[in-house]
Phi, psi and omega in degrees: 000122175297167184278163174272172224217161176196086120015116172300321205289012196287321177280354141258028173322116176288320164299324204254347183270345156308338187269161176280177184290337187285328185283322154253013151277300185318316189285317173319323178290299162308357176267337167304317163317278190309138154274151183352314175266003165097023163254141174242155179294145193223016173282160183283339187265352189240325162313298204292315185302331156247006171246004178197060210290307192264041173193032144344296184287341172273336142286142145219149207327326179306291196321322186280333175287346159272338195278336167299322166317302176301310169318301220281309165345303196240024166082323177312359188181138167224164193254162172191141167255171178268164141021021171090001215257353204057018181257115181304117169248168181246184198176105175279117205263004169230012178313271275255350197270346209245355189210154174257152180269117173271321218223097172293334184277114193301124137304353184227190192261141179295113165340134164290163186310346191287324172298315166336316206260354193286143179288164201259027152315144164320115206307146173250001168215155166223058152227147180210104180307177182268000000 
């Protein structure tokens, strides 16, 4: 996985000042995460093992499922399943302004156009079937 990009402007981000500390330790990890395009596993159970591999014990799934929530709450990630399968995926809806693709090849099922098209105000819902 290439490195990730951080931003100055990230400390004045209107989005990332909205989130709790917890809420925005989770989105720095998930960038971490995420593949070249900014998709991700969006289970609370496949989050905590991997954005927080030494403190399993210590977090629990809830705990990550609110702070994932709270990203989709304020827009910073929005969720979508495939094909109906129930399985959560993730979306950073500004990856291509804020990180570069390196890896043309997706690691995850691609976000329907609609996230693509979404304004980057906070989401008011954040699942969108395929």
């Amino acid at each position: 996985m290439p490195n990730r990009m951080i931003r100055d402007s990230a400390r004045t981000s209107p989005t990332l000042a909205t989130l709790s500390a917890e809420g925005e330790r989770l989105f720095w990890r998930l960038t971490l995460v995420a593949d070249d395009h900014g998709c991700f596993d969006a289970d609370p159970r496949v989050l905590l093992a991997l954005c927080f591999p030494l403190l399993v014990d210590k977090f629990t799934i809830a705990a990550v499922r609110r702070w994932r929530d709270e990203l989709v709450t304020q827009g910073a990630i929005i969720l979508y399943t495939v094909d109906g399968n129930g399985r959560h995926y993730g979306y950073f809806p500004s990856w291509e302004k804020h990180q570069r693709v390196y890896n043309l090849k997706r690691k995850f099922p691609e976000p329907p156009p609609i996230c693509r098209t979404l304004p980057e105000s906070p989401a008011k819902s954040g699942s969108y079937p395929r």
